[in-house]
ZADO-1210 file (C-alpha; in nm, 4 decimals, padded with zeros to 6 digits):
<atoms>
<atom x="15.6156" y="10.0054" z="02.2385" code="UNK" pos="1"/>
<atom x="15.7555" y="09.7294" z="02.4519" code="UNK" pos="2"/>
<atom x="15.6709" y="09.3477" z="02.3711" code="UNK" pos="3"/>
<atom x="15.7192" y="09.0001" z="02.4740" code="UNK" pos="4"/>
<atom x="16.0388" y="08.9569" z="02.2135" code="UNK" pos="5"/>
<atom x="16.2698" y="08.9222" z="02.4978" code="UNK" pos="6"/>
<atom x="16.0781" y="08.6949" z="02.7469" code="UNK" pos="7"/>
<atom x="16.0044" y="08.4692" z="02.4280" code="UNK" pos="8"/>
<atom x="16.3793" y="08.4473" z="02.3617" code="UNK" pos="9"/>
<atom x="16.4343" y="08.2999" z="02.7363" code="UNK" pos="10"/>
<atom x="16.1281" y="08.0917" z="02.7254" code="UNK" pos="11"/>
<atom x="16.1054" y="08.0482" z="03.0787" code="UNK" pos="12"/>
<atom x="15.9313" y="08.2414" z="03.3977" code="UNK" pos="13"/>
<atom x="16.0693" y="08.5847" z="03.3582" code="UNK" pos="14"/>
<atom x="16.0551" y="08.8587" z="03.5921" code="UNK" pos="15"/>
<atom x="16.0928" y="09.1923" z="03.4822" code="UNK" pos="16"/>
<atom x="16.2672" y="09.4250" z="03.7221" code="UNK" pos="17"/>
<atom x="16.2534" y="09.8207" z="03.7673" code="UNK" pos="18"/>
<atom x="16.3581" y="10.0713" z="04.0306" code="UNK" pos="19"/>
<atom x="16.1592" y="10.4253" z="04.0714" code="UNK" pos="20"/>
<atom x="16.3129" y="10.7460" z="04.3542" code="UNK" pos="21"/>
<atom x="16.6547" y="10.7232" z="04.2139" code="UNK" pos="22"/>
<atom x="16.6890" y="11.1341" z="04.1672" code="UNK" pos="23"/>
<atom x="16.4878" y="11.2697" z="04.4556" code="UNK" pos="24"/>
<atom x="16.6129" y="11.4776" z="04.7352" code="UNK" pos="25"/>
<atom x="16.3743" y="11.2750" z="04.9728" code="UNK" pos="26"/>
<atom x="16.2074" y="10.9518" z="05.0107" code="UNK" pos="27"/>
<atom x="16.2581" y="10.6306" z="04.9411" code="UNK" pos="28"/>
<atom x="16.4010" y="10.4044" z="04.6470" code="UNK" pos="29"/>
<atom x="16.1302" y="10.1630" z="04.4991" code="UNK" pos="30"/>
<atom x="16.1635" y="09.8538" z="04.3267" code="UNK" pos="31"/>
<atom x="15.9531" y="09.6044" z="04.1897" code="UNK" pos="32"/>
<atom x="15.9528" y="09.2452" z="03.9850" code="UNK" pos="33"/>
<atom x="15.6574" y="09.1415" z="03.7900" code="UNK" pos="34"/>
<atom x="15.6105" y="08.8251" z="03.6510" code="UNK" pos="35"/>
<atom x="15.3456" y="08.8577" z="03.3802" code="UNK" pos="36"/>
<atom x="15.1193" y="08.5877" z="03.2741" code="UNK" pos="37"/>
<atom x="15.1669" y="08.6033" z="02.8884" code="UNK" pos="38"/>
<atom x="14.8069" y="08.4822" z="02.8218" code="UNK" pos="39"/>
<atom x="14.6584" y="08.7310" z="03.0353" code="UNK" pos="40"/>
<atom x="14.8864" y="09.0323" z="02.9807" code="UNK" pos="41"/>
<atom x="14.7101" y="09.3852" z="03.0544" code="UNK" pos="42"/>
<atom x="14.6909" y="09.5927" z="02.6816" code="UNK" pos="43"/>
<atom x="14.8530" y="09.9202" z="02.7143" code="UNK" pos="44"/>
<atom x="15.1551" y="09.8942" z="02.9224" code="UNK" pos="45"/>
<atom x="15.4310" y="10.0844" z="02.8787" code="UNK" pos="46"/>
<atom x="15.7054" y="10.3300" z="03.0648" code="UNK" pos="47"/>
<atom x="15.5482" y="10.4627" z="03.3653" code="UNK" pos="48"/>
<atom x="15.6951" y="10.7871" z="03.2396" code="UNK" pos="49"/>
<atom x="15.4807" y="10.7511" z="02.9194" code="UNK" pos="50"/>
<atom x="15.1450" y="10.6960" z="03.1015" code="UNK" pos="51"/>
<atom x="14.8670" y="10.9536" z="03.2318" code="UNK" pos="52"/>
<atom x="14.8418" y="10.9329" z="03.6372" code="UNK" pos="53"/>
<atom x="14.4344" y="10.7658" z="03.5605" code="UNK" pos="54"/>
<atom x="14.5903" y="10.5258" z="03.2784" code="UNK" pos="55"/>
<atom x="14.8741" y="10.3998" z="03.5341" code="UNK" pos="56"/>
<atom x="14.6429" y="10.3534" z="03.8239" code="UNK" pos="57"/>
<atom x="14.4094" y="10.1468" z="03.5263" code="UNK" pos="58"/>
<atom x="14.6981" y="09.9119" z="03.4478" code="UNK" pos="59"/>
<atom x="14.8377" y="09.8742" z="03.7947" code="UNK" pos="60"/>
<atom x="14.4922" y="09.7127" z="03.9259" code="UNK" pos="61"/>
<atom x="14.4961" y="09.5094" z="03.6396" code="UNK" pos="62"/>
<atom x="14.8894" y="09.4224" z="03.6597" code="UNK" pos="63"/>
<atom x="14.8264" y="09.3062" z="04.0514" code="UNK" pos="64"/>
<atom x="14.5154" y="09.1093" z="03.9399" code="UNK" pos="65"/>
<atom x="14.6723" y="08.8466" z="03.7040" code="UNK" pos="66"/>
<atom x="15.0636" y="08.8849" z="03.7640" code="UNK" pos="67"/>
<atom x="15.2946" y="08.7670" z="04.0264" code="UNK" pos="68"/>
<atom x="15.4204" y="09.1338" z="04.1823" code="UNK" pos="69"/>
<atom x="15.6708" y="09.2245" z="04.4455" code="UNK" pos="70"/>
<atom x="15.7083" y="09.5700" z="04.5746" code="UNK" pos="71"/>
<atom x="16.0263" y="09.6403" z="04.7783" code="UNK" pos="72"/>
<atom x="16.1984" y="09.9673" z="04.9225" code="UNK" pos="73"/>
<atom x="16.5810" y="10.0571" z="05.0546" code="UNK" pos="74"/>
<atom x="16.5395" y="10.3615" z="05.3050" code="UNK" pos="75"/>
<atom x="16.6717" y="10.7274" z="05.3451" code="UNK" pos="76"/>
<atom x="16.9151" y="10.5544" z="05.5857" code="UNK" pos="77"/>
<atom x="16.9779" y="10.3180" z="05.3578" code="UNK" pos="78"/>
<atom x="17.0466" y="10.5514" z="05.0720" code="UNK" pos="79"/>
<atom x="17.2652" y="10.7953" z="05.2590" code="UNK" pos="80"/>
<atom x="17.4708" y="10.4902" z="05.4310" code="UNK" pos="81"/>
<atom x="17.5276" y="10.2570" z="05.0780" code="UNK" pos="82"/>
<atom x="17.4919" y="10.5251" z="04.8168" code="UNK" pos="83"/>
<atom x="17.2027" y="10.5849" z="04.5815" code="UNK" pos="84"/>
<atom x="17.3287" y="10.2766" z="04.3254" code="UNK" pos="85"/>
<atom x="17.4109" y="10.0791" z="04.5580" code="UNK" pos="86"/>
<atom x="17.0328" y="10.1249" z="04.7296" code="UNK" pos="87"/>
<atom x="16.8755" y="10.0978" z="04.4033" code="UNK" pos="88"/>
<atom x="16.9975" y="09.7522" z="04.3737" code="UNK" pos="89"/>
<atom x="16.9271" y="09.6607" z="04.7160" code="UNK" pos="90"/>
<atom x="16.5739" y="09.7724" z="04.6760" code="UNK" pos="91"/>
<atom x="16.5684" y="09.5215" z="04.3495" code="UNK" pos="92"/>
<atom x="16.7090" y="09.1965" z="04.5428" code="UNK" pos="93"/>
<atom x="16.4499" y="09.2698" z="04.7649" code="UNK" pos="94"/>
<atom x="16.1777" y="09.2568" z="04.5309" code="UNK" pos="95"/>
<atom x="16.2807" y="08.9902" z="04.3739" code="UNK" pos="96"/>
<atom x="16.2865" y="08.8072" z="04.6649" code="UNK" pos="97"/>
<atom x="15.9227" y="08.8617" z="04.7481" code="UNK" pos="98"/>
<atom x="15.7908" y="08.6713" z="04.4378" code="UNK" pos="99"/>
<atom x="15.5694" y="08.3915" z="04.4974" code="UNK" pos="100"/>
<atom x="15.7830" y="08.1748" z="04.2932" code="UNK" pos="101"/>
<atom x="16.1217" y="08.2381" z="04.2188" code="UNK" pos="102"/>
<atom x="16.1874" y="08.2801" z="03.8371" code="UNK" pos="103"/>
<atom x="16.4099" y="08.1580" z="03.6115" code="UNK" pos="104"/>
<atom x="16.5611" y="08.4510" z="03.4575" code="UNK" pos="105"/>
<atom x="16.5558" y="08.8164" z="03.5241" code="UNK" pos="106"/>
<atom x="16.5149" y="09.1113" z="03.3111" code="UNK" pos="107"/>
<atom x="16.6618" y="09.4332" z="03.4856" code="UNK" pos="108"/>
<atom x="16.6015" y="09.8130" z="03.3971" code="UNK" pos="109"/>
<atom x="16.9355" y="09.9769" z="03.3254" code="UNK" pos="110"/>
<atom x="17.2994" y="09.9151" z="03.2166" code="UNK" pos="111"/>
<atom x="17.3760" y="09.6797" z="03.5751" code="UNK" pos="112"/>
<atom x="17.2907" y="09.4217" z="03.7147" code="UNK" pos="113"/>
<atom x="17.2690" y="09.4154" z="04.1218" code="UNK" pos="114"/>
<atom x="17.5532" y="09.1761" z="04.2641" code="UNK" pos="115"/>
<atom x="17.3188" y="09.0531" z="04.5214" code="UNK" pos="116"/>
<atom x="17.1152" y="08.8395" z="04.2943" code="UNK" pos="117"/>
<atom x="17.1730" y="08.4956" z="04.2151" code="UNK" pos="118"/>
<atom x="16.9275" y="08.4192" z="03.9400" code="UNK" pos="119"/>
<atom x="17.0184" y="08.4801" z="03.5476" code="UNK" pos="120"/>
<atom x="16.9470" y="08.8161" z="03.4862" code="UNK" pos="121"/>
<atom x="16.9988" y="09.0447" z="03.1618" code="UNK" pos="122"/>
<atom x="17.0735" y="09.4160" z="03.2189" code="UNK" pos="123"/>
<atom x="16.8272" y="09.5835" z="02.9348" code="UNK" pos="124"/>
<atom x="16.9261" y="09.9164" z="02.8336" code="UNK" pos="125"/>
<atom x="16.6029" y="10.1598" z="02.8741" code="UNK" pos="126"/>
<atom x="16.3843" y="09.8140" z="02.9207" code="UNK" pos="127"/>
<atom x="16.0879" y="09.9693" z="03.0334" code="UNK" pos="128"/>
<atom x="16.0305" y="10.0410" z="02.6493" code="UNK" pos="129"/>
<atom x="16.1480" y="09.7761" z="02.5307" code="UNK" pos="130"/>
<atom x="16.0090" y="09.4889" z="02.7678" code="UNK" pos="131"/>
<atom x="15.6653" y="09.4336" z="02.8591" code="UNK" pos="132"/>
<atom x="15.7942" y="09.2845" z="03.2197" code="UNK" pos="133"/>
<atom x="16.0043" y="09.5632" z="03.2430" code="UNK" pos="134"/>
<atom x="15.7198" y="09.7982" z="03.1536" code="UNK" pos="135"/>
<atom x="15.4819" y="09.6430" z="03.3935" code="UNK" pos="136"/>
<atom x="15.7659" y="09.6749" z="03.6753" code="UNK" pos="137"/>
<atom x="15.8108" y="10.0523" z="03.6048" code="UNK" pos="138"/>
<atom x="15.4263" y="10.0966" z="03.6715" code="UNK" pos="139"/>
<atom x="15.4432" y="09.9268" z="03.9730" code="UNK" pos="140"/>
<atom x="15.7228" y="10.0394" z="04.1337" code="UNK" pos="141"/>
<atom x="15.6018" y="10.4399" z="04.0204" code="UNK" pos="142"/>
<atom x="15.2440" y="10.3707" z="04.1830" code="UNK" pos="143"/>
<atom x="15.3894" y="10.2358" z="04.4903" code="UNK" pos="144"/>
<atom x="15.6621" y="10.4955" z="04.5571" code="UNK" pos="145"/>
<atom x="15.4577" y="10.8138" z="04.4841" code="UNK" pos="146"/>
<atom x="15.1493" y="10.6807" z="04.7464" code="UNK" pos="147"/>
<atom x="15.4605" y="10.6697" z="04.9913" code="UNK" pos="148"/>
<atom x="15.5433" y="11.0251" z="04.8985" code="UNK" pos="149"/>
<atom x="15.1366" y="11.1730" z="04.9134" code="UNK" pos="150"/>
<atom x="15.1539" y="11.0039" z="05.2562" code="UNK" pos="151"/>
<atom x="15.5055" y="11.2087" z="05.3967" code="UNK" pos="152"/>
<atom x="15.3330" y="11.4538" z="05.2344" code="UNK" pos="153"/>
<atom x="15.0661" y="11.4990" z="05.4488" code="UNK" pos="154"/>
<atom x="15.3054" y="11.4415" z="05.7660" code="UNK" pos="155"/>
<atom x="15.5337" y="11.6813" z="05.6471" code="UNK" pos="156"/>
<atom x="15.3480" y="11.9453" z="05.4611" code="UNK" pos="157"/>
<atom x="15.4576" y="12.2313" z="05.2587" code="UNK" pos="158"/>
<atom x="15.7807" y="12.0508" z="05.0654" code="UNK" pos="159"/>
<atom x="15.4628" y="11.9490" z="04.7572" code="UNK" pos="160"/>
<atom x="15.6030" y="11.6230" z="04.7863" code="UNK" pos="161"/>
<atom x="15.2006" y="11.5060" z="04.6814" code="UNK" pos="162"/>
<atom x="15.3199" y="11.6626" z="04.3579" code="UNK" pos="163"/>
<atom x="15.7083" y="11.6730" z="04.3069" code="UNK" pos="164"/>
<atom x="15.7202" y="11.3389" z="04.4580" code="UNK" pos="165"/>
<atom x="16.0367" y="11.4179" z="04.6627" code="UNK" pos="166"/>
<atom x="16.2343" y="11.5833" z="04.3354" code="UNK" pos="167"/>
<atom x="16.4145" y="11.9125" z="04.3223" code="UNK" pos="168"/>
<atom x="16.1656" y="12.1645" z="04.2257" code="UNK" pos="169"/>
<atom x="16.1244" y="12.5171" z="04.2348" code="UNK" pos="170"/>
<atom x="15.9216" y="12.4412" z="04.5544" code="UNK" pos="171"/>
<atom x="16.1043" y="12.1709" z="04.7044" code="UNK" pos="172"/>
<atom x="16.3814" y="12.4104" z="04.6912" code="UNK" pos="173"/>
<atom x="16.2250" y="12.6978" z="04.8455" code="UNK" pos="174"/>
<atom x="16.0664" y="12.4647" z="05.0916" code="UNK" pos="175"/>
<atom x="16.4094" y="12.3253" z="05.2335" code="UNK" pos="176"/>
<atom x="16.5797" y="12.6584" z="05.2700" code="UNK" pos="177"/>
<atom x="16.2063" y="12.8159" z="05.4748" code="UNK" pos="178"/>
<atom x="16.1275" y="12.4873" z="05.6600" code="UNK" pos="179"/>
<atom x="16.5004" y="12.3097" z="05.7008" code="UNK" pos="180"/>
<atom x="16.5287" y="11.9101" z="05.6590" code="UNK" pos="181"/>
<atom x="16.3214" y="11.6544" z="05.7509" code="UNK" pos="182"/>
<atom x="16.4081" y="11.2886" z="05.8859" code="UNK" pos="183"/>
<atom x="16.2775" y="11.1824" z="05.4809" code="UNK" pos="184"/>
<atom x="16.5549" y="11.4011" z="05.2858" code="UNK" pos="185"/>
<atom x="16.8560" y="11.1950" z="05.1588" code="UNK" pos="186"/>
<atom x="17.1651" y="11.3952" z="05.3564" code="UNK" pos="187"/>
<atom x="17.4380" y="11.2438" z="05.1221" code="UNK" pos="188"/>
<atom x="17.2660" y="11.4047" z="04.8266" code="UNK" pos="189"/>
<atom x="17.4044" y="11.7716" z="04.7994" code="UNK" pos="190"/>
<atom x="17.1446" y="12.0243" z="04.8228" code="UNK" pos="191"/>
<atom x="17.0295" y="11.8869" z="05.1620" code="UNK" pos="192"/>
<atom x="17.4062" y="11.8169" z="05.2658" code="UNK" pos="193"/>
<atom x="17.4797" y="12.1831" z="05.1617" code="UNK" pos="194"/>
<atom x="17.1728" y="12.2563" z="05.3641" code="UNK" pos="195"/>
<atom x="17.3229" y="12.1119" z="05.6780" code="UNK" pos="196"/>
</atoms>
């Protein structure tokens, strides 16, 4: 389970960082930085992957009521212009960004860290288990992204994307080849660009 070990360490205002839409065929990337107050820290968080649907929804109303949270996105244009990285990270300087206050050091998801920050930052290797920041980020970022996707969803029906969430699936698949692409599908990623 993740913990405070890391934030204690840097004993200063951390922010942990976490992207979300990385592998989908459609959509947007979603980031988001949470700075956690460590006396007020909601019990149960974790990877977003690791959490029920009802238990993520739980801890993201309680994340937003005692933490300072930015939510940021990089577009389909975005995505297909930069590259999927490259988006990621843009999405994540744009979170950061958003804070209320800046912090003083920044804990990010992953193996990089995005060149367009400024701040200290840490690259933590699978950080959403490991970081309670981190964690919190990953449950934001999820809840935020997949309410984009039940939206398209509902202008663009038949792809599932209330359920697949913009990822390759059986359905997704079938949907793309019966109903063609829509202005939300990545076109650099290669089953719509084989599509086209």
């Amino acid at each position: 389970m993740p913990d405070f070990e890391l934030e204690n360490v840097l004993g200063c205002r951390v922010a942990g960082v976490d992207e979300v839409g990385r592998g989908p065929l459609a959509g947007p990337v979603t980031a988001a930085a949470v700075v956690l107050d460590m006396s007020r820290c909601p019990v149960g968080l974790d990877d977003s992957k690791n959490l029920s649907a009802r238990v993520r929804e739980v801890l993201w109303e309680e994340i937003i009521a005692c933490a300072d949270v930015s939510v940021a996105h990089a577009s389909v244009a975005e995505i297909d212009d930069l590259n999927i990285l490259r988006a990621s990270h843009l999405a994540m300087e744009r979170a950061v960004a958003g804070l209320r206050a800046l912090p003083e050091h920044l804990l990010i998801d992953g193996n990089m860290i995005p060149r367009g920050l400024s701040l200290p930052a840490t690259a933590v290797i699978k950080g959403d288990g490991r970081s309670l920041s981190i964690a919190a980020a990953s449950i934001v970022a999820k809840i935020c992204r997949d309410r984009i996707m039940v939206d398209l969803a509902q202008q663009h029906p038949g792809y599932g994307w209330e359920t697949n969430m913009g990822y390759g699936s059986k359905s997704h698949m079938a949907a793309l080849q019966n109903l063609g692409v829509t202005p939300h599908h990545r076109r650099s990623f290669k089953p719509v660009h084989n599509m086209l």
